[in-house]
N, C-alpha and C positions, 0 to 999 in steps of 0.2 A: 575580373577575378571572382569566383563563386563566395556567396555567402557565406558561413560558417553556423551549418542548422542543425540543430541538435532536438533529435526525441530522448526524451523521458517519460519511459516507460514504467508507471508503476503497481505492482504485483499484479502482474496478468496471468493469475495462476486458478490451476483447473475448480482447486476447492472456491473461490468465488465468481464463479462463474454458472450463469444457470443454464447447462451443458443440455443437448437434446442428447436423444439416444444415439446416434451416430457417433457421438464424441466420448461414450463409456464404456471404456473396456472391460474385459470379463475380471474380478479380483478372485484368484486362484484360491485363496484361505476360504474367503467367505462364502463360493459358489454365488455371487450372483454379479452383477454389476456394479462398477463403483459408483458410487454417489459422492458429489460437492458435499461439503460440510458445512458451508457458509454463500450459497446460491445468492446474488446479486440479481433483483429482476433487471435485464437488459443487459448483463453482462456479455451473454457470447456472442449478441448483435453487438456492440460496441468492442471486443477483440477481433471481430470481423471486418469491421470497417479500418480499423487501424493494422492488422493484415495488407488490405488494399492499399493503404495510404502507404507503407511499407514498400510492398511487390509496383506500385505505380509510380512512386514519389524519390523511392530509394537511392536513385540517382543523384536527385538534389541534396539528400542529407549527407553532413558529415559524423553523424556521430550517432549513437542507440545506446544510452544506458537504460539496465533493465533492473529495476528493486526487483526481494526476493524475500517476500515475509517467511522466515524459519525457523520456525518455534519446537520444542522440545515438547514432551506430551505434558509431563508434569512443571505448571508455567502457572504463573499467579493470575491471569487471565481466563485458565482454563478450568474443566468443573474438577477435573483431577485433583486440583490443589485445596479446595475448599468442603467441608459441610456443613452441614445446619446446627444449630447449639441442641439437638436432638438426636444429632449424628445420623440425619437423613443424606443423602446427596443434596447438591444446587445443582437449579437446573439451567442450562444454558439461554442468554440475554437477561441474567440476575444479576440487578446492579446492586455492588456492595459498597457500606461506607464506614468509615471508620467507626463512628458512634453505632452501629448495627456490630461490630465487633466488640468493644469495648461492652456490650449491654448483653454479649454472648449469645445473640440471634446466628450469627458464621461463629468459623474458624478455620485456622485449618487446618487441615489431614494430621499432619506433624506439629504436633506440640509446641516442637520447638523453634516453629519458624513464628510463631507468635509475635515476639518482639520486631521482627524484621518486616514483615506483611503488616504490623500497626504503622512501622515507621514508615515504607512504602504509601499507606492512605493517606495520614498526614501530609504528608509530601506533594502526592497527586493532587491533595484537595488542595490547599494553599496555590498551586499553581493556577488552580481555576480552569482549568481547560478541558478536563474531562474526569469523571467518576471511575471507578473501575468497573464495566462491565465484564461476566461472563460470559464467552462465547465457545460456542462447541468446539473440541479440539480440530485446529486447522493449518494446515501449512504443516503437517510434522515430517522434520528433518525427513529426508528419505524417502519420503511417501509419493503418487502419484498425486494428491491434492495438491501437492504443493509444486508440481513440475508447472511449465506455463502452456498456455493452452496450445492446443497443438497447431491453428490456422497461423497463429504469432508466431512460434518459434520455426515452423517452414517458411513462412515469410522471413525473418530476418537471417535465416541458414540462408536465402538467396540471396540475401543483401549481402554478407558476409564473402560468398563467393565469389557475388561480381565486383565489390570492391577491393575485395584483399584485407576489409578490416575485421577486428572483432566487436561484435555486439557486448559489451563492459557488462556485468551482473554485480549487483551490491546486495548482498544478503543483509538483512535486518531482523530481530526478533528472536534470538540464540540464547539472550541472558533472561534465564527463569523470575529472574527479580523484579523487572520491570516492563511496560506494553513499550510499544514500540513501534505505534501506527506511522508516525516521520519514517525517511527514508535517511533520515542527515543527523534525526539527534533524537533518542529515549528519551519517553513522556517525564521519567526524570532520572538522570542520567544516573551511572551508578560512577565513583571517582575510583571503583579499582580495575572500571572495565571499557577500554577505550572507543571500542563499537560501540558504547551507549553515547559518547560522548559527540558532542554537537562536531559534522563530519567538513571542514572547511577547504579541505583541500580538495573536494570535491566542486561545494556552491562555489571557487575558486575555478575549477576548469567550465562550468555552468556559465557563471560569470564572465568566463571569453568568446561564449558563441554570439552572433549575431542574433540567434532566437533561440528559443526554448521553447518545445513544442509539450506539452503536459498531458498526459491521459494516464489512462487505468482504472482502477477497484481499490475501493470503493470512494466515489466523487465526497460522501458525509465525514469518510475518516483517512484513512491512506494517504489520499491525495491531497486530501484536505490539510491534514497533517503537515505535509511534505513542503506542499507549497506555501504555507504560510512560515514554516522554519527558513527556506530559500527567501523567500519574499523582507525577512525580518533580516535578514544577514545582505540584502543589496541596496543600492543606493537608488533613487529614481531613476538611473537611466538606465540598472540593470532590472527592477522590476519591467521596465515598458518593455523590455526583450525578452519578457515569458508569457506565451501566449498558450491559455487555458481550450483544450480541444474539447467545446462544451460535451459533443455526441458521439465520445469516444469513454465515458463517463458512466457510472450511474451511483445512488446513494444505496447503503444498506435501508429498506423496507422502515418506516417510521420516523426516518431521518431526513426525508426529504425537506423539510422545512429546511435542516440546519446543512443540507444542500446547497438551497437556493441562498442562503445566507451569506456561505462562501464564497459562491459567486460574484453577489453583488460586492463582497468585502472586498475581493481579489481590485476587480475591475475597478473599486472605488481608489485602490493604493496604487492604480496604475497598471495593472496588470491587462491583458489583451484577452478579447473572448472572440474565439472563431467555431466553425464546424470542420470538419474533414474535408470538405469541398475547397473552401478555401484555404483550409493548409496545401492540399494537392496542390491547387493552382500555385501559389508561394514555391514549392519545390520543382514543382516541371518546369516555373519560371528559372528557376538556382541551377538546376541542371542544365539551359539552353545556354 
């Protein structure tokens, strides 16, 4: 009886991805070409290989869930929400922090999100996991950045076909309140909003495949993210059934260190480190 192999797919979408010109279509408003907003170096070699691993492999998988970061424009993450105690703009990858607020260096836009954006910091800090950066607006609702890249989503339309199933989509990143680089649970959850909330019936269906094949954008946060919320919600013998697709991967620019870090953490709590090649081989095996 076949395996039970499961991709996880996560945000393989246009704005992080560092697109040639082949892959940018004309944007009618602006007359020229769309540009990524947040370019990943090695992203759209690494949505190409996992393409291949898709259109080659497709046969041995049973399952394709695909995250979908989809953020709104005005989002506490983005430069929209924030300016300077000068009332200049912020400029995108400005890390802010609470005490830079409280000292009236930020703020933001709205007055009156004041209180909610302190309490937000506070929150994020104490968790210790990450600051809040700004990052350019990316992923907005609607938009072509945020569609997935186009080698991907024709590869998995042929998976679809020839198996009869549907490739799953999990959108993340809708509540202006909080970031939301997980794919399973908001950097800190909001209690009136259950998207934000740590997603169990998911790491639940996760938790019944024979593997867990991991890739996407960005290797430093996204997936990083992702996999370490998965990884904290199973038991040893569900982490050893997640195996991290190292060169399907890459980190945002600066963050390669806390990359390689990931890595070695994953791998240290039992998690599995392959390339694409030897995923292939793994599902042309599942499928024979």
């Amino acid at each position: 009886m076949p395996r039970q192999l499961h991709l996880l797919l996560i945000d393989p979408q246009n704005d992080f991805c560092d697109l040639p010109a082949s892959h940018l279509p004309p944007d009618p408003v602006q007359g020229r070409a769309q540009a990524p907003a947040l370019p990943v170096a090695g992203a759209h070699a690494d949505m190409q290989r996992v393409a291949r691993l898709i259109d080659e492999g497709g046969a041995g998988l049973s399952a394709i869930s695909i995250t979908l970061d989809s953020h709104h424009r005005l989002d506490i993450a983005h430069p929209t929400f924030w300016r300077r105690g000068d009332g200049a703009p912020v400029a995108p990858f400005t890390q802010i922090e609470a005490a830079q607020v409280r000292a009236g260096e930020f703020a933001p836009r709205d007055g009156q999100s004041l209180p909610r954006a302190l309490a937000y910091l506070d929150a994020l800090e104490t968790s210790g996991r990450y600051r809040l950066m700004v990052w350019p607006v990316h992923c907005e609702i609607g938009s072509w950045g945020g569609d997935v890249h186009a080698d991907v989503r024709a590869a998995y339309n042929r998976w679809e076909d020839a198996t009869l199933r549907v490739a799953a989509k999990l959108r993340k990143g809708s509540n202006p309140w909080t970031e939301h680089y997980s794919a399973v649970q908001a950097e800190v959850p909001d209690a009136d909003d259950p998207d934000t909330q740590l997603n169990l019936p998911f790491i639940g269906e996760l938790a019944r495949a024979d593997a867990v094949y991991i890739a996407g954008e960005a290797g430093s946060h996204c997936v990083r993210a992702t996999t370490e919320h998965i990884a904290q919600n199973l038991d040893a013998a569900g982490r050893a059934r997640l195996v991290l697709v190292t060169d399907c991967m890459s980190p945002v620019a600066g963050f390669e260190q806390q990359h390689r870090d990931f890595l070695a953490a994953m791998q240290a709590a039992g998690l599995r480190l392959a390339t694409s090649v030897q995923v292939l081989q793994e599902l042309r095996a599942n499928a024979a």
